[in-house]
N, C-alpha and C positions, 0 to 999 in steps of 0.2 A: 460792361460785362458781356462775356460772349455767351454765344447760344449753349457752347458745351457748359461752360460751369453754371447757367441754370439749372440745367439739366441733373446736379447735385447738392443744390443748395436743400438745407433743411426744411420742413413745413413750418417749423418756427419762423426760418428766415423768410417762408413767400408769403405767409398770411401778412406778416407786418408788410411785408413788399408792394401787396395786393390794396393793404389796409393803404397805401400811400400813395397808391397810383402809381408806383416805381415799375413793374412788373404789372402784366395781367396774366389771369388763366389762361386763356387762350395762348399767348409766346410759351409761355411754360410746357403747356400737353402739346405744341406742334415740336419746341425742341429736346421731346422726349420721344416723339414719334421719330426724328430723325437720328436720333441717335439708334434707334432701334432697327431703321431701316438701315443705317452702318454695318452694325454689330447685330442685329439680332438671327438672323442665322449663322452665327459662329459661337454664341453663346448661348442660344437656344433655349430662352426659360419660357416664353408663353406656348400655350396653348389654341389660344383664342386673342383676335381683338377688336375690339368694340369701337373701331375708330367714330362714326357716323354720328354714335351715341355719345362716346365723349365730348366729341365736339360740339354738341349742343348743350352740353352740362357746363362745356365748360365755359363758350359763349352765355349762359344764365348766370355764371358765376360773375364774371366778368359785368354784366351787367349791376348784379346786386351789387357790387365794390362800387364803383360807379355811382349808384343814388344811395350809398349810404353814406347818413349825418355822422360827423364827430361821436365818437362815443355810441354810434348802436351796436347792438350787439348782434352778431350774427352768425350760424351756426360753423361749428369750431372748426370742421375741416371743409370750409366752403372753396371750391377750387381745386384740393390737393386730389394729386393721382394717388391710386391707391388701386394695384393689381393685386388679383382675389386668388386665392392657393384655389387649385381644381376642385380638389373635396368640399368644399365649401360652397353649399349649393347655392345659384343664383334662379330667380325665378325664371321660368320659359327658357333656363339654357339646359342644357345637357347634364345628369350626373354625371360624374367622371371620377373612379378611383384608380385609375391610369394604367388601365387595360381596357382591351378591347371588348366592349361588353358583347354577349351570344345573345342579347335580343333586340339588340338592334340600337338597344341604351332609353334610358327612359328622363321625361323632361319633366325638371324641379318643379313642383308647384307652388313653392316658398323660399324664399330666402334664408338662408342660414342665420338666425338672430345677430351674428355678425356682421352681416352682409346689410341685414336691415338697419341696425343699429348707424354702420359708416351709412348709408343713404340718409338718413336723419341727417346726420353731420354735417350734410354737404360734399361727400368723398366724392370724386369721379371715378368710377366704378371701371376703368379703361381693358383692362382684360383679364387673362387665367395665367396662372404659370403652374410648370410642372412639379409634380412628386415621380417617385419611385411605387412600384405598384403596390397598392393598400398604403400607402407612407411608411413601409413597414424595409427602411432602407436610411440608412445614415449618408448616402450618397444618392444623384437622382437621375437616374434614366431608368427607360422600359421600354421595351419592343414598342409598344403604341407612341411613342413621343420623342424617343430618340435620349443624344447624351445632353446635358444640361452642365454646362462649362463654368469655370471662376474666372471671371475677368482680369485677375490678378494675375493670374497661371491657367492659359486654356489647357494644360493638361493634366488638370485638377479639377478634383469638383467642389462645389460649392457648399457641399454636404448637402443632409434629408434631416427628416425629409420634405422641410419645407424649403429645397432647394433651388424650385424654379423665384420663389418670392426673392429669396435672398441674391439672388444673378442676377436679378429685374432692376435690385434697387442699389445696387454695387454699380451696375453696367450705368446707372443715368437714366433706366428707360420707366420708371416709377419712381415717385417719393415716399413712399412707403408701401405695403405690403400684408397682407393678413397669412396667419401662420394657424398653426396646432404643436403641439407640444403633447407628446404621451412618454417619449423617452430620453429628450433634448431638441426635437423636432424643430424647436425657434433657435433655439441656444448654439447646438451645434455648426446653422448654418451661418448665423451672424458669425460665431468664431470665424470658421472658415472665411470670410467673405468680408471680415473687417465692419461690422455693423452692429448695433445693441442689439442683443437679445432678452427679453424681459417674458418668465414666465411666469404669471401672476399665482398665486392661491389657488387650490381647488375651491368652486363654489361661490369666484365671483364675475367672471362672463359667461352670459347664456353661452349653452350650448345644446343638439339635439339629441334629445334620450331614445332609446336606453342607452347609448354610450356613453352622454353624459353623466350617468349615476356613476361611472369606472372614475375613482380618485385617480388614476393616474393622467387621464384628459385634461387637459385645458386650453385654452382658444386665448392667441396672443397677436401679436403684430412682428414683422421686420422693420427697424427705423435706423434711419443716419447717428442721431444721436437720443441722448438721457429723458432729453426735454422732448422731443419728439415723441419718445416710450411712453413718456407721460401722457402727451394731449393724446395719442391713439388711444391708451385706456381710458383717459374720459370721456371718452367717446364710445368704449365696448362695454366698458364693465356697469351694466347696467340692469340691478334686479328687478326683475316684472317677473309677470303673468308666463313668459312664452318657456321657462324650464325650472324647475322646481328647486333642483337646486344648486341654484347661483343664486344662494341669500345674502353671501356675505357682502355685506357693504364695508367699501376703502377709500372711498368718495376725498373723505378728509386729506388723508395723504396723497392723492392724487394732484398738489398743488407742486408748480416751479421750485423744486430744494433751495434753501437759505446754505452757505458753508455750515457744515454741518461742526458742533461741539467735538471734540479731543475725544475719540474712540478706541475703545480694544477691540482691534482686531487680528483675529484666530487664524493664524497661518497653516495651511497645509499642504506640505508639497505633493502630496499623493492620496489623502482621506483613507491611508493606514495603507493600501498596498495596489495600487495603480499602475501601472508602467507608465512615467513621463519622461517624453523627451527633450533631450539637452536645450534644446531653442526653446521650448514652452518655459522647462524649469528656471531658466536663465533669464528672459525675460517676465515670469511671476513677480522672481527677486529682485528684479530693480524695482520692480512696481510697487513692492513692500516697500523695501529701503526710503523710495520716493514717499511714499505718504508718512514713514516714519519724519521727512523731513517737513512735514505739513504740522507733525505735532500729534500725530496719532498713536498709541503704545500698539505697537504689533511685536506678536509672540507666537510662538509655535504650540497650536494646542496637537494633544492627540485625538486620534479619531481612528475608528477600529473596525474599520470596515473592509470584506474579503469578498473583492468583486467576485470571485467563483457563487458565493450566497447569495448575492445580489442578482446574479445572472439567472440564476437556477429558480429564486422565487418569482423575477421579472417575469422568464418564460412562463413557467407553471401559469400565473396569472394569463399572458396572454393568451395559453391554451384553454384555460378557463373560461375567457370571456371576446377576447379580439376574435379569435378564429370562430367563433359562434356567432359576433355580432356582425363581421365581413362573409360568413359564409365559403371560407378561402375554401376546404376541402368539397366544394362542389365544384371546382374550376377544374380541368383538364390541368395535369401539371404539367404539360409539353407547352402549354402557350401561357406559363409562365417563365419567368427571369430565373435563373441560378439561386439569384440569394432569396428570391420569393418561396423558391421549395424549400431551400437553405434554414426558413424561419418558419416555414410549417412544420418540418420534422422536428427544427430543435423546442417549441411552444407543446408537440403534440407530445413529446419523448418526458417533460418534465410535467407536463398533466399526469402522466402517466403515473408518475413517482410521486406527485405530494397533491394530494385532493385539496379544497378549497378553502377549507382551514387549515390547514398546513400551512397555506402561502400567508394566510391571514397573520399566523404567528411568528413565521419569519420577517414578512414585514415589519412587524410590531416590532421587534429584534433591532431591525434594521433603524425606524423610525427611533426607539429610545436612545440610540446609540448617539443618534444626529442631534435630537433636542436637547439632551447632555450636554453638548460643545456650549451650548449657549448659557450656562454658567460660567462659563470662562472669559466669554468676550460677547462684544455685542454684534459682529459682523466677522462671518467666514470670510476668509481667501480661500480659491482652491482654482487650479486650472479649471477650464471647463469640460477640456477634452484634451489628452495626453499628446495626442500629434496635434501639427500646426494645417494638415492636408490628410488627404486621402486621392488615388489614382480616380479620372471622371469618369472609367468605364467599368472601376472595378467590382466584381461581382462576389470576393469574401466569404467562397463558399469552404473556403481551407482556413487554414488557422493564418490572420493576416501578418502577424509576424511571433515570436516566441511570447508573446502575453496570450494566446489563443483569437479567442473570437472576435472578429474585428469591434463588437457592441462595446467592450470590456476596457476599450481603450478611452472609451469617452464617460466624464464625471459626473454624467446629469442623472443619469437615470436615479440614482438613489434620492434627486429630490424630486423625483416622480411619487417615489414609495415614501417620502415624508412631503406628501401633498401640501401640508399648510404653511410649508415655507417656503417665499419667494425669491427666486433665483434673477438674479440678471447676468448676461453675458458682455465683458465690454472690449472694446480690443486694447492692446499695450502694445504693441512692436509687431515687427516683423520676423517671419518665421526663415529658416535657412532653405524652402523650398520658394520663397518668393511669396508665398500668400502669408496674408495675419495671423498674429496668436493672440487671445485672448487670458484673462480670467474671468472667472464666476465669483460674484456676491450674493451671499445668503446671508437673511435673518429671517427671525419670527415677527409675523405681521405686524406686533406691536413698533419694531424699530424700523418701519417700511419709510419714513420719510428721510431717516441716517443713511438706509441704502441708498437711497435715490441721490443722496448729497455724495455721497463717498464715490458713487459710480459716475456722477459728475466731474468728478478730482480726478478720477484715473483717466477719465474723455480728454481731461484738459491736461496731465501729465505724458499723454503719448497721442498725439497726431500724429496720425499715419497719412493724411492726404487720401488722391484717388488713385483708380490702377491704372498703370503707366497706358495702359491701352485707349484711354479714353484723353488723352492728352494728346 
């Protein structure tokens, strides 16, 4: 095996690797370090890294594989890299919501329950990758960090806005990645970027309040593959002490999916009025077609949803509560980004318009609309985001094309506003600009191990490989 296809192999594939003496940790984080000394100024996703420290992590890992017996058990991601999204605070490093702070920036005294939980694991904690400022960007660059490239197509991005995670773990230069999710934040850059993206339920990974009480947060990973989605969550989603609420335990379903029994599943090319594109729509429908040849009843349900409504409670909401708990209108708006202003005015403009029960009951609106589908079938289809790409420097401060606001283009948000249902994003083909497209799988938490089996089939119905750049 060469150094490069290490450098992409699953955590699935390097723990057994590790577990056999095939691979150690140590080859693995040096031939990610080189790939990154390659590529990583051209693709530009960290911020920070930790080489000194890795490498002592990963020399311990290396050792524990070493003296471990047959059959012990040892914690589940001992070894694997895993670059940490900037917001996500590390102890003794810097906050960083990807601007240039005015006092000089202040240093975490805790760990993001995220960040603690992979340390438990065994993660090597190996560096930072970029967002867009506040994560409040479907796309990611910022005056303080520069553009953040798809390895697929460097004149694309990788989406937001956990898009430095998602370029880290496409490029080879991590094995997985930690993410957030408020509006597609995981979802949209796996699409983009050819990777799962798996948004779990509200209220079952810690996260830091008061943001955490906002249903639309939730705290996820970037992974290669289903199985991958998997071991990261059993590794995060873990109810304690450190945030009140992430009660819900999924523990159960958090197991390797068996082929999953003969499903209905709810096709939607649009979730009632989306603008999709020819390549996404085009390749959704083989991916139906194809699991109808698996034996699954898929059918087209309706669904009645006007992203203008969605748009308009989303903001409301975020001027409600984002812009209060980022503090955005205390920043100088000269030394923010285009679309940073871009999303102050449109969050402050729909405060403005519908107070905070108002959004309440749009939502509500929104939410019935979605749980209804699930009389019909047991697992949605729906793109996950209507384009296959977005430009890496774009800034979307105009209407991005005749659907309006660039947000409006992508399908996730609405399962932001119906928090308790889990989304994952998986790729199916390739898009006519060169990077991936995806679909999104939804159900209610109860069919959360159908999901994981069903997103398994489409993993294994469309292999995409890696991007030609790393070859």
């Amino acid at each position: 095996m060469s150094r490069s296809e290490m450098t992409t192999l699953s955590a699935v594939e390097l723990t057994s690797a590790f577990r056999r003496r095939a691979l150690s940790p140590v080859e693995v984080l040096d031939a990610q370090v080189e790939a990154d000394e390659r590529l990583g100024a051209t693709i530009n996703a960290f911020t920070e890294r930790f080489s000194d420290e890795a490498r002592k992590e990963a020399l311990h890992a290396e050792r524990c594989y070493l003296r471990a017996e047959a059959g012990e058990i040892l914690p589940s991601l001992l070894g694997i890299t895993v670059a940490v999204k900037a917001s996500h605070d590390m102890r003794g490093k810097q906050e960083d919501m990807g601007v240039r702070p005015s006092d000089g920036g202040r240093i975490a005294a805790e760990d993001h329950p995220v960040v603690g939980s992979l340390r438990e694991a065994g993660a090597i904690l190996h560096a930072r990758t970029t967002t867009p400022e506040f994560n409040c960007a479907t796309v990611t660059h910022s005056r303080r960090w520069g553009v953040t490239r798809n390895p697929w197509n460097l004149e694309l991005s990788p989406g937001g806005s956990s898009g430095g995670s998602a370029a880290a773990v496409a490029s080879g230069f991590s094995t997985m990645a930690t993410g957030s999710d408020l509006a597609g934040s995981i979802r949209i850059p796996a699409s983009f970027s050819g990777l799962v993206g798996f948004k779990p339920p509200w209220g079952v990974v810690p996260g830091v309040g008061p943001m955490s009480a906002d249903t639309y947060s939730v705290q996820g990973g970037l992974t290669r593959t289903v199985d991958d989605a998997i071991l990261f969550m059993r590794a995060v989603s873990r109810p304690g002490n450190s945030d009140i609420h992430a009660w819900r335990g999924i523990g159960d379903a958090l197991v390797l999916p068996s082929e999953p029994a003969p499903l209905r599943i709810g096709l939607s090319r649009d979730l009632g009025g989306y603008d999709i594109d020819a390549d996404v729509e085009s390749n959704m429908l083989v991916t139906a077609q194809r699991l109808e040849g698996l034996g699954h009843r898929v059918g087209e349900v309706r669904v009645t949803l006007d992203p203008d409504e969605v748009h308009r409670a989303a903001f409301a909401h975020f001027g409600h509560i984002f812009l209060e708990a980022r503090r955005l209108r205390s920043y100088d708006p000269c030394e923010l980004s285009p679309y940073t202003r871009e999303f102050i005015e449109q969050a402050e403009r729909q405060r403005e318009q519908l107070s905070y029960y108002a959004v309440l009951e749009r939502e509500h609106g929104i939410q019935q609309r979605l749980i209804e589908v699930f009389d019909h079938c047991d697992v949605l289809l729906c793109p996950t985001t209507g384009v296959s790409s977005l430009p890496a420097g774009g800034n979307f401060v105009d209407a991005s094309s005749g659907s309006g606001h660039y947000w409006k283009r992508h399908l996730t948000l609405p399962f932001n506003i119906a928090h308790a249902l889990p989304a994952i994003s998986v790729p199916n083909g390739m898009g006519f600009s060169g990077a991936p497209t995806s679909v999104q799988l939804v159900a209610p938490v109860r069919n959360l191990p159908a999901l994981f089996g069903l997103a398994r089939q489409v993993e294994a119905l469309h292999p995409i490989g890696r991007p030609p750049l790393l070859e």
